[in-house]
C-alpha atoms as a printed R data frame, in Angstrom:
    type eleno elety resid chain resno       x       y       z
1   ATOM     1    CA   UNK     A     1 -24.962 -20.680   0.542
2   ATOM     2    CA   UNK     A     2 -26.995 -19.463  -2.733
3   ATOM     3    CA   UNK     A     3 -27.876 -22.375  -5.100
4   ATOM     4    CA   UNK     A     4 -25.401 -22.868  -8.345
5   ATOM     5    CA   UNK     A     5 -26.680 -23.831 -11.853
6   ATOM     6    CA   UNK     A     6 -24.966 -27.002 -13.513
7   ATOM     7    CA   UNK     A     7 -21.656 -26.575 -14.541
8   ATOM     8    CA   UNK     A     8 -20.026 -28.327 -17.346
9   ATOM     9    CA   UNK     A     9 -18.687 -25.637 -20.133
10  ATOM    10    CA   UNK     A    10 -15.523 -24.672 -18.261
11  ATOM    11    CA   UNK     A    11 -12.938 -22.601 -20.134
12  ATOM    12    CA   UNK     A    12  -9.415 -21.944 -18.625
13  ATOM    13    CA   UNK     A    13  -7.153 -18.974 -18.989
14  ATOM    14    CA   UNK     A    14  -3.643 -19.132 -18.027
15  ATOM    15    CA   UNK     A    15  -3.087 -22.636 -19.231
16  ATOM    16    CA   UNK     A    16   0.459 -22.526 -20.297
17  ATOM    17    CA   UNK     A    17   1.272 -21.329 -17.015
18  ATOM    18    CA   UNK     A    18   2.963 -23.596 -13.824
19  ATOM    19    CA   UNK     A    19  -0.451 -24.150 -12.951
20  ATOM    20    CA   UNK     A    20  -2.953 -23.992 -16.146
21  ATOM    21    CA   UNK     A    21  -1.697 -27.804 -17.628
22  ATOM    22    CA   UNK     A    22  -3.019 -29.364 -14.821
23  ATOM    23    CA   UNK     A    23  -5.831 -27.437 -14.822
24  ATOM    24    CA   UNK     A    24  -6.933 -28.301 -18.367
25  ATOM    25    CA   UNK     A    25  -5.547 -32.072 -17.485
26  ATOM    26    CA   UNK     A    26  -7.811 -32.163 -14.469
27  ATOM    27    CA   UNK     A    27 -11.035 -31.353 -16.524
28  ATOM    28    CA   UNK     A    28 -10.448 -33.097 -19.796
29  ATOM    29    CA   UNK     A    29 -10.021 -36.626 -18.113
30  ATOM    30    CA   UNK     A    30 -13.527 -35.833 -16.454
31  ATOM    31    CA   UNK     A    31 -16.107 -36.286 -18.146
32  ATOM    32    CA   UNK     A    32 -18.372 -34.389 -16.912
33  ATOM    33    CA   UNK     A    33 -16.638 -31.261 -18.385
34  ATOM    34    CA   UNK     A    34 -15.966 -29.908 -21.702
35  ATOM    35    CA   UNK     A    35 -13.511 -27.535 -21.670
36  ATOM    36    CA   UNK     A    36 -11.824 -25.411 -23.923
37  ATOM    37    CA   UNK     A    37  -8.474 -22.466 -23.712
38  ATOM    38    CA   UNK     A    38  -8.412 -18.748 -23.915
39  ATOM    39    CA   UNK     A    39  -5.231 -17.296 -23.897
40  ATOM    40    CA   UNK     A    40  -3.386 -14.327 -25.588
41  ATOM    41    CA   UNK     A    41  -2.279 -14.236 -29.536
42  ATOM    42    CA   UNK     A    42   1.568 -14.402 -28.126
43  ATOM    43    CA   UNK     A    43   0.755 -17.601 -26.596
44  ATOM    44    CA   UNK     A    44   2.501 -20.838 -27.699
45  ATOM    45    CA   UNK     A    45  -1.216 -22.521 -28.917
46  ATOM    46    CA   UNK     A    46   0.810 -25.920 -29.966
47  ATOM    47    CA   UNK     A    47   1.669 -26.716 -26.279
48  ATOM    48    CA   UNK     A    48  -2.047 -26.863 -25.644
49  ATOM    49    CA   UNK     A    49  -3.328 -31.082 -26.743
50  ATOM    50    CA   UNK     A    50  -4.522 -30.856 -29.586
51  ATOM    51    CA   UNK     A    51  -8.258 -32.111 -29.106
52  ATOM    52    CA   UNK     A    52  -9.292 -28.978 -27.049
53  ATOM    53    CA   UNK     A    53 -10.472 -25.883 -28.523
54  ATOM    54    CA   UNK     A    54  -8.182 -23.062 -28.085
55  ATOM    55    CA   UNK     A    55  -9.344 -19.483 -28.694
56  ATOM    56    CA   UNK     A    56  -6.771 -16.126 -28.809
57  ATOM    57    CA   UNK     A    57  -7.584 -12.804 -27.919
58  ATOM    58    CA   UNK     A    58  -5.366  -9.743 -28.389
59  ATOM    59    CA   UNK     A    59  -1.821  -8.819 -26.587
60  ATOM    60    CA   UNK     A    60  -3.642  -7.193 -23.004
61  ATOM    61    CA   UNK     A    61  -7.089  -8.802 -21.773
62  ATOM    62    CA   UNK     A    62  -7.735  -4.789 -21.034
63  ATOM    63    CA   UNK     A    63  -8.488  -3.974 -24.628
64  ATOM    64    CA   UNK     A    64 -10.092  -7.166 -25.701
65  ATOM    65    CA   UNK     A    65 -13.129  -6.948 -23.554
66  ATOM    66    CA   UNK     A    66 -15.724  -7.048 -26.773
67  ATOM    67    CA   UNK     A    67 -14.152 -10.074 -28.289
68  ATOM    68    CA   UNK     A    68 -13.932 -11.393 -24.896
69  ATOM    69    CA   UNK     A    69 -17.265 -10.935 -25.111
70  ATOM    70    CA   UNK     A    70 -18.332 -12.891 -27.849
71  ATOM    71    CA   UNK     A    71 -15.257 -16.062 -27.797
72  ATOM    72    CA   UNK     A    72 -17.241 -16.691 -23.878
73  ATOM    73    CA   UNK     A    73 -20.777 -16.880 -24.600
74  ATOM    74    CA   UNK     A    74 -22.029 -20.080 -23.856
75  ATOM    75    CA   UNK     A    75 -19.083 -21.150 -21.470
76  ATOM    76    CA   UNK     A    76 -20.639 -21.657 -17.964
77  ATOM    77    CA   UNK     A    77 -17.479 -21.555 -15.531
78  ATOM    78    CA   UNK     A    78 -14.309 -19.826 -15.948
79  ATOM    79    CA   UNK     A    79 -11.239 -20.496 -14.542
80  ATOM    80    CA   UNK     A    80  -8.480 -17.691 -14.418
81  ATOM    81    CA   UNK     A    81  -4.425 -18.954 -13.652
82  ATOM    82    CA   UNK     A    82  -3.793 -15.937 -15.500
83  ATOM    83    CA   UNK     A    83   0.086 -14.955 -14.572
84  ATOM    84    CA   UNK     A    84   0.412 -12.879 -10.910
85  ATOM    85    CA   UNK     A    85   1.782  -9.535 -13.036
86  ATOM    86    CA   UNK     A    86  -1.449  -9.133 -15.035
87  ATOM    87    CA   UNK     A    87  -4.473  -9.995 -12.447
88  ATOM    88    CA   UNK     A    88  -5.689  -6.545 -12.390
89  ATOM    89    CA   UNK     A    89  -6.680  -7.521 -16.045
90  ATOM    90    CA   UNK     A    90  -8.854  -9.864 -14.377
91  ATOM    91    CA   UNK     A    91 -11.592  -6.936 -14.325
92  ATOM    92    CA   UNK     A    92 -12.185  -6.612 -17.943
93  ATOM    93    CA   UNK     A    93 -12.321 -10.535 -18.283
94  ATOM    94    CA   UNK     A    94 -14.820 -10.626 -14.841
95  ATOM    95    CA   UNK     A    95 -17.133  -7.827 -17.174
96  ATOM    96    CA   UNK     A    96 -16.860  -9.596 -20.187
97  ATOM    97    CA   UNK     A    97 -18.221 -13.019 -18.671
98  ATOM    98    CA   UNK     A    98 -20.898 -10.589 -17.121
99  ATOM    99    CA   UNK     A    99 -22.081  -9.849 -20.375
100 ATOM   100    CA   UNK     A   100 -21.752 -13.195 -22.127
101 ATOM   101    CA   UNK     A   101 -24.030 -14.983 -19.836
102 ATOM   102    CA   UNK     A   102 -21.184 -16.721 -17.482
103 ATOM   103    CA   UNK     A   103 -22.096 -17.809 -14.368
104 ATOM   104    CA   UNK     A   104 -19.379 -18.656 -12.733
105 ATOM   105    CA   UNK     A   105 -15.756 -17.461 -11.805
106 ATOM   106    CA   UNK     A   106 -12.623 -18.995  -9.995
107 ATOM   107    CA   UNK     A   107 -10.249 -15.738 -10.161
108 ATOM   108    CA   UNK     A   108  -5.846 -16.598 -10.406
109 ATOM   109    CA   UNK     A   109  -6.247 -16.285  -6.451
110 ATOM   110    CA   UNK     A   110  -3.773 -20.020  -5.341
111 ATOM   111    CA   UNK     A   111  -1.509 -19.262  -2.941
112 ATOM   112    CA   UNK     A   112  -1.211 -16.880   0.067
113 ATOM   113    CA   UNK     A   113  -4.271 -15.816   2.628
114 ATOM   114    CA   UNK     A   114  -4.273 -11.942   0.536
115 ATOM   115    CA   UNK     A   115  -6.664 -11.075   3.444
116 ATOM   116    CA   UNK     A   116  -3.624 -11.031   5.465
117 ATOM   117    CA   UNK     A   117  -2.051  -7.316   6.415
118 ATOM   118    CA   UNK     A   118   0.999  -8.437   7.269
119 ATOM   119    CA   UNK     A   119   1.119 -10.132   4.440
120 ATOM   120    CA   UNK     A   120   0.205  -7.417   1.780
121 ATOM   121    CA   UNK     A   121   3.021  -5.173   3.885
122 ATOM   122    CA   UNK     A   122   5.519  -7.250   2.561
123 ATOM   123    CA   UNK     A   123   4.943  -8.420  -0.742
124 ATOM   124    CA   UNK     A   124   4.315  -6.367  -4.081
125 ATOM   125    CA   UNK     A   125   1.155  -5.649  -4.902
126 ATOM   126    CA   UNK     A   126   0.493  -8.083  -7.670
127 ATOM   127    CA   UNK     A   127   0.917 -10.966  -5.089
128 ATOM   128    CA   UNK     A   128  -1.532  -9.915  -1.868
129 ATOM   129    CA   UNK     A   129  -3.487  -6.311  -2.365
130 ATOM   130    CA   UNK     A   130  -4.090  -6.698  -6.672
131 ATOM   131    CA   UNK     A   131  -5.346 -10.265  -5.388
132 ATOM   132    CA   UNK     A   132  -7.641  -9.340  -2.984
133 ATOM   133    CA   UNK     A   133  -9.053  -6.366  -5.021
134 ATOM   134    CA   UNK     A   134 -10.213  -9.272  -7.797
135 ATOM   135    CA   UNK     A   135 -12.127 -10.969  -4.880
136 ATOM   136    CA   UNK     A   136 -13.773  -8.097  -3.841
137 ATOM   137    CA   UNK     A   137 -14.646  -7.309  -7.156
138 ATOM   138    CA   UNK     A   138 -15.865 -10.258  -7.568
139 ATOM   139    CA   UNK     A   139 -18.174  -9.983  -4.957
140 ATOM   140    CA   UNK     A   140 -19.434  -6.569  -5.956
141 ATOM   141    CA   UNK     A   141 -21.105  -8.553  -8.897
142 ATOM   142    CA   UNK     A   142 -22.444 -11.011  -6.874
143 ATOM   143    CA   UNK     A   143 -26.077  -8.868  -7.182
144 ATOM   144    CA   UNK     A   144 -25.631  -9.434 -11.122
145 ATOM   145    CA   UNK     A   145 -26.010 -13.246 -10.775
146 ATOM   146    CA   UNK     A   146 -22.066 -14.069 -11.104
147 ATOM   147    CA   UNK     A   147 -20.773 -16.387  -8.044
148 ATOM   148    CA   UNK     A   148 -17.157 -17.083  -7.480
149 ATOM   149    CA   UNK     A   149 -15.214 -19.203  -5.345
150 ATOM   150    CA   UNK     A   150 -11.110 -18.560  -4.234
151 ATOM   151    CA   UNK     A   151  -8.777 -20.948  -3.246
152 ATOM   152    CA   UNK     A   152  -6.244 -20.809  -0.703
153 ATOM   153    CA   UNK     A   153  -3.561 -23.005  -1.261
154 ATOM   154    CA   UNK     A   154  -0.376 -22.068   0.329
155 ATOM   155    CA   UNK     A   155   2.983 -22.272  -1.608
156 ATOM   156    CA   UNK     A   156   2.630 -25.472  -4.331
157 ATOM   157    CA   UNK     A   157   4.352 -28.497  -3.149
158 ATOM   158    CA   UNK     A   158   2.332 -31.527  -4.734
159 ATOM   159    CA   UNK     A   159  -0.271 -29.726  -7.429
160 ATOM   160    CA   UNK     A   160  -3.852 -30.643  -5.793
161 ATOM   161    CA   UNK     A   161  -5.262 -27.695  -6.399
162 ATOM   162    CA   UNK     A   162  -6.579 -28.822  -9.867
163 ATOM   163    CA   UNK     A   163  -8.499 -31.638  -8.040
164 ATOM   164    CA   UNK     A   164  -9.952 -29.178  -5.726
165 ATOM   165    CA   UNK     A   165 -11.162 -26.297  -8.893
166 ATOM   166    CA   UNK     A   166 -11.934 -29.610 -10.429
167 ATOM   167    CA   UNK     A   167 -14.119 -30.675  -7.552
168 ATOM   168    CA   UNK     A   168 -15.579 -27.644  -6.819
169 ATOM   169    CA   UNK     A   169 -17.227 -26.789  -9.696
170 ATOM   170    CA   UNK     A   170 -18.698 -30.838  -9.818
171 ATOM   171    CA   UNK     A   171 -20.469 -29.439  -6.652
172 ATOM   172    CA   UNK     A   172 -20.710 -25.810  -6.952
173 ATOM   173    CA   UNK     A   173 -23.505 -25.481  -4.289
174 ATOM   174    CA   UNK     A   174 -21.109 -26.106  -1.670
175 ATOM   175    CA   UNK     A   175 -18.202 -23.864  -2.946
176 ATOM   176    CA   UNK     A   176 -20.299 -20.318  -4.326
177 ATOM   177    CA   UNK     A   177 -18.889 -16.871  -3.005
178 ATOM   178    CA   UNK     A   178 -16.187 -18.100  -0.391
179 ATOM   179    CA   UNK     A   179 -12.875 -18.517  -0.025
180 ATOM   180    CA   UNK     A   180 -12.087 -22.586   0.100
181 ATOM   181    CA   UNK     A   181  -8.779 -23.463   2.182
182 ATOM   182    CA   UNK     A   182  -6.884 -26.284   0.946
183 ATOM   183    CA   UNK     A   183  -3.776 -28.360   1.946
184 ATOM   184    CA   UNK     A   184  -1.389 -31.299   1.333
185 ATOM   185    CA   UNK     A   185   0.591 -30.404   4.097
186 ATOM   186    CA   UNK     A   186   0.887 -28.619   7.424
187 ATOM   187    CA   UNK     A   187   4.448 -28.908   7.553
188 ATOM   188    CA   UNK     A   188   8.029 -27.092   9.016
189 ATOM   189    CA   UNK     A   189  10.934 -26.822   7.339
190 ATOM   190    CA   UNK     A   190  12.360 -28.757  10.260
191 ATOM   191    CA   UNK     A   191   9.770 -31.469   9.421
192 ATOM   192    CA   UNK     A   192  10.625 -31.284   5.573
193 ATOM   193    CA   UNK     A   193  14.614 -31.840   6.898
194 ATOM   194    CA   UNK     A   194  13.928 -34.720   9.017
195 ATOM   195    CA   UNK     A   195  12.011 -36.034   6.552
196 ATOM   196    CA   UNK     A   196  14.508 -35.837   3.856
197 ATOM   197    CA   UNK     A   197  17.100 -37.315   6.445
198 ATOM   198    CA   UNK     A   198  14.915 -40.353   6.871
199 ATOM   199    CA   UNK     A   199  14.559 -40.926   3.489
200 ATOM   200    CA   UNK     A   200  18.356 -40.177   2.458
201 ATOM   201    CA   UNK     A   201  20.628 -41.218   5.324
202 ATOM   202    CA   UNK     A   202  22.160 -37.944   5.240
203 ATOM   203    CA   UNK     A   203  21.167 -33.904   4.283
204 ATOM   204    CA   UNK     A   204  23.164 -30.995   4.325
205 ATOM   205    CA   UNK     A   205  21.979 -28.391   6.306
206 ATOM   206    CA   UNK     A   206  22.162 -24.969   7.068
207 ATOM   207    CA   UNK     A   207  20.589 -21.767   8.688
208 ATOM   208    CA   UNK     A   208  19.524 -18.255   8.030
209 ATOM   209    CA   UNK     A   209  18.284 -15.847  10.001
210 ATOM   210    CA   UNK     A   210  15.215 -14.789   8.932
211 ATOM   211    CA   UNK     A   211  14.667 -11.499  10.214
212 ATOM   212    CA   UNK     A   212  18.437 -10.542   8.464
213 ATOM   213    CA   UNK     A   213  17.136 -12.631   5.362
214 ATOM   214    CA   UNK     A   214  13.717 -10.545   5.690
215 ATOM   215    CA   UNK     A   215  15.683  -7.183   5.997
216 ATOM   216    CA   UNK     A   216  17.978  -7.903   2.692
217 ATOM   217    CA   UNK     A   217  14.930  -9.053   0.546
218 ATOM   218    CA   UNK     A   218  13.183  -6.021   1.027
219 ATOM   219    CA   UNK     A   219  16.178  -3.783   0.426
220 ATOM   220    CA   UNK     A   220  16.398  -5.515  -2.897
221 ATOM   221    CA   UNK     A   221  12.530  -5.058  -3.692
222 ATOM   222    CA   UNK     A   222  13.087  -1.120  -2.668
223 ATOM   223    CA   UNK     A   223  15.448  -0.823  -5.691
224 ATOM   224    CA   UNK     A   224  13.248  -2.736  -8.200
225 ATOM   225    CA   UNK     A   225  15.063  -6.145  -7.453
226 ATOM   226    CA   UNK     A   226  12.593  -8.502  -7.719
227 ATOM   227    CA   UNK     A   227  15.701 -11.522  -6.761
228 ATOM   228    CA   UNK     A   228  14.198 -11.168  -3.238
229 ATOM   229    CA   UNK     A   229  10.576 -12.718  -3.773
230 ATOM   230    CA   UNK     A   230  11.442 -15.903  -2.605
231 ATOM   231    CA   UNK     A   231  13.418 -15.340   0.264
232 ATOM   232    CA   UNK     A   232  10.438 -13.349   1.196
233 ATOM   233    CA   UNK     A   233   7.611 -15.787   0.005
234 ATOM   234    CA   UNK     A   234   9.696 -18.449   2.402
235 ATOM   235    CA   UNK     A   235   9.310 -15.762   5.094
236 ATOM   236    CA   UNK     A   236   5.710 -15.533   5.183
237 ATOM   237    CA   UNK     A   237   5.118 -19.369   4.596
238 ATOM   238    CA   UNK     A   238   6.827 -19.573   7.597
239 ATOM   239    CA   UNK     A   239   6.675 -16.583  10.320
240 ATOM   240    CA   UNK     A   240   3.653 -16.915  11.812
241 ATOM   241    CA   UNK     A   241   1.136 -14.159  11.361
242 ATOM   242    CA   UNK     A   242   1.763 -13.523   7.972
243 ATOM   243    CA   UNK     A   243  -0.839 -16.058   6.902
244 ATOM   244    CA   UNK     A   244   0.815 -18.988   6.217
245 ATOM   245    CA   UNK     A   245  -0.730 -20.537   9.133
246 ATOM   246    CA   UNK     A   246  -3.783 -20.219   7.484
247 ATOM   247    CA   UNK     A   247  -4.999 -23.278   9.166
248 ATOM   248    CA   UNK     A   248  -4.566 -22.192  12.482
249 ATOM   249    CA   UNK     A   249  -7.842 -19.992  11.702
250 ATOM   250    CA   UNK     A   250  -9.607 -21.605   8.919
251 ATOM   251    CA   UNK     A   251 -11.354 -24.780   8.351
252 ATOM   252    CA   UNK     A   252 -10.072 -27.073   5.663
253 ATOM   253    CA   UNK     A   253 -12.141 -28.135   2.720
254 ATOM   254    CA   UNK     A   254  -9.968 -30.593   2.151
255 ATOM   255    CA   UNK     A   255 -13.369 -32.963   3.148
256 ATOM   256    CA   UNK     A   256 -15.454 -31.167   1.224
257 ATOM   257    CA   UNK     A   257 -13.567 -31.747  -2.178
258 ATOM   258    CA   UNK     A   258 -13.050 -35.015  -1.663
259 ATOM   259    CA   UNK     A   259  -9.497 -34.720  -2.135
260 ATOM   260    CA   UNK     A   260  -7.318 -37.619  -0.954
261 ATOM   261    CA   UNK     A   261  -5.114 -38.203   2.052
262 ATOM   262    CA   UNK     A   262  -0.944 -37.195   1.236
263 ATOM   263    CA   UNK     A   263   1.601 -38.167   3.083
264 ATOM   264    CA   UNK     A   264   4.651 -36.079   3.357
265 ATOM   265    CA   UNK     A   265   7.409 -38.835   2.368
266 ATOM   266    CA   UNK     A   266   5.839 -40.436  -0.314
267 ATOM   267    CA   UNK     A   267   5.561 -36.749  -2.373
268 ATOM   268    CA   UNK     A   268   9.321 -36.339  -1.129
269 ATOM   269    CA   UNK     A   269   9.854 -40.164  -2.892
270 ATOM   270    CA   UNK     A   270   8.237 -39.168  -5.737
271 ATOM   271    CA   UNK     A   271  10.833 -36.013  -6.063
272 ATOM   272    CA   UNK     A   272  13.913 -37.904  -5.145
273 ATOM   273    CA   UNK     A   273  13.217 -40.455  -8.163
C-alpha cells in the first residue's frame, strides 16, 4: 500500500449519531489524538463533552462547502458517521477536505458489503448503491493525494468498530485505500438462540419464513413504507449471498487492528444485566 503521513488531528462528523459517541469516546481517551466535532447548526452541541471543540456548519453539508472549507484546515483525518439519508452529501464534505489540506478520509460506510448486487437489489439506495458511490468517489481522488479507508462491519452487535477507526488511523500505512473487514461475531440466529437458552434456562421462540417475510418487506418499501427495513436488513444478514457472509470471501483485519478476542455469551451477559 502507499505510505500515510502521521495522523493525529482527527475531526468527527456524525457524532450524535448511534455510532459518533463512541467514536469521539474512542479518540479522546487516546492520546495520541486530538479531536474535535463538526456537525450541523440543528444539532444538539450540549450532548457533545464539553472539553472538545465543536464547530457548526449550516442546515445541508451541500451548501456549506466554503465554510467547510475553512472550519477543516489543519485537521489531518476525518471521520464521517454522518446519518445513512444524507451520505450523498458526503461529496461536498470529501471536496472541501480536498481543498483544506486533509489527508485523510473514513467515509459513513459501517455496515453491509455495498459491493454486493444482491444486496443493492434489495435495499434503498441510501443503504448499498449511495454507499458505494462515496467509495468510489473516494477513490477517484486518490491522484489528488487524499487516501481513505472503509469499514465493513456487519449489523452492530457489540460497538468495536470505534476501536478499529481508532486503530486504523494509529497505523494508517496498513489501512490506506481499502476496504477493512471487521467482526465480533460470525454467528446464526440459531447460535444467538442457543446461546440465550444457555444463559436463561428458557427462550421463547418462534419462526418466519423468510422468503414470505422478504416478499412483505418489499411490498411495504414499494409504497414508501420504510417499516420493512429491518425485516429486510435481517434478511440479508442472514441469506447467504447477499453479503452478510462477508467472511466467507474476505480476510479479517480483525489482527491487523489489534482488536481483542469476544466471546458471544459474555456480550449476551452484558445485555441481560
Amino acid at each position: 500500500m502507499c505510505s500515510s503521513p502521521l495522523i493525529r488531528k482527527v475531526i468527527i462528523i456524525g457524532a450524535g449519531g448511534h455510532l459518533g459517541p463512541h467514536l469521539v469516546s474512542a479518540f479522546d481517551t487516546d492520546p495520541h489524538f486530538q479531536v474535535s466535532i463538526l456537525s450541523r447548526a440543528s444539532s444538539d452541541c450540549s450532548r457533545f463533552p464539553s472539553h472538545i471543540p465543536s464547530y457548526c456548519v449550516g442546515e445541508n453539508y451541500d451548501t456549506s462547502e466554503s465554510e467547510l472549507v475553512e472550519l477543516l484546515r489543519g485537521q489531518d483525518a476525518i471521520i464521517s458517521a454522518i446519518a445513512a439519508q444524507a451520505v450523498q452529501q458526503q461529496k461536498t464534505i470529501i471536496n472541501a477536505a480536498l481543498k483544506a489540506g486533509v489527508k485523510y478520509f473514513v467515509p459513513s460506510e459501517f455496515g453491509h458489503d455495498t459491493r454486493n448486487e444482491q444486496l443493492a437489489q434489495l435495499l434503498p439506495p441510501f443503504l448499498v448503491t449511495q454507499k458505494r458511490q462515496i467509495v468510489e468517489y473516494l477513490q477517484s481522488k486518490e491522484v489528488e493525494g487524499l487516501k481513505w479507508t472503509a469499514f465493513v462491519t456487519g449489523p452492530f452487535f457489540e460497538i468495536t468498530t470505534a476501536l478499529a477507526v481508532k486503530n486504523a488511523l494509529l497505523e494508517p500505512i496498513k489501512a490506506t485505500n481499502t476496504y477493512l473487514f471487521i467482526e465480533s461475531f460470525n454467528v446464526s440466529q440459531n447460535g444467538i438462540l442457543s446461546a440465550l437458552g444457555r444463559l436463561t434456562g428458557r427462550w421463547d421462540e418462534s419462526y418466519q419464513n423468510a422468503e414470505e417475510e422478504k416478499r412483505r418487506a418489499l411490498e411495504e418499501l414499494s409504497q414508501g413504507n420504510f417499516s420493512g427495513l429491518p425485516t429486510l436488513m435481517r434478511y440479508v444478514t442472514c441469506v447467504e449471498g447477499c453479503g452478510g457472509d462477508y467472511m466467507n470471501y474476505e480476510a479479517s483485519a480483525n489482527g491487523l487492528l489489534s482488536l481483542p478476542e469476544e466471546r458471544l455469551e459474555s456480550a449476551l451477559q452484558k445485555l441481560l444485566e
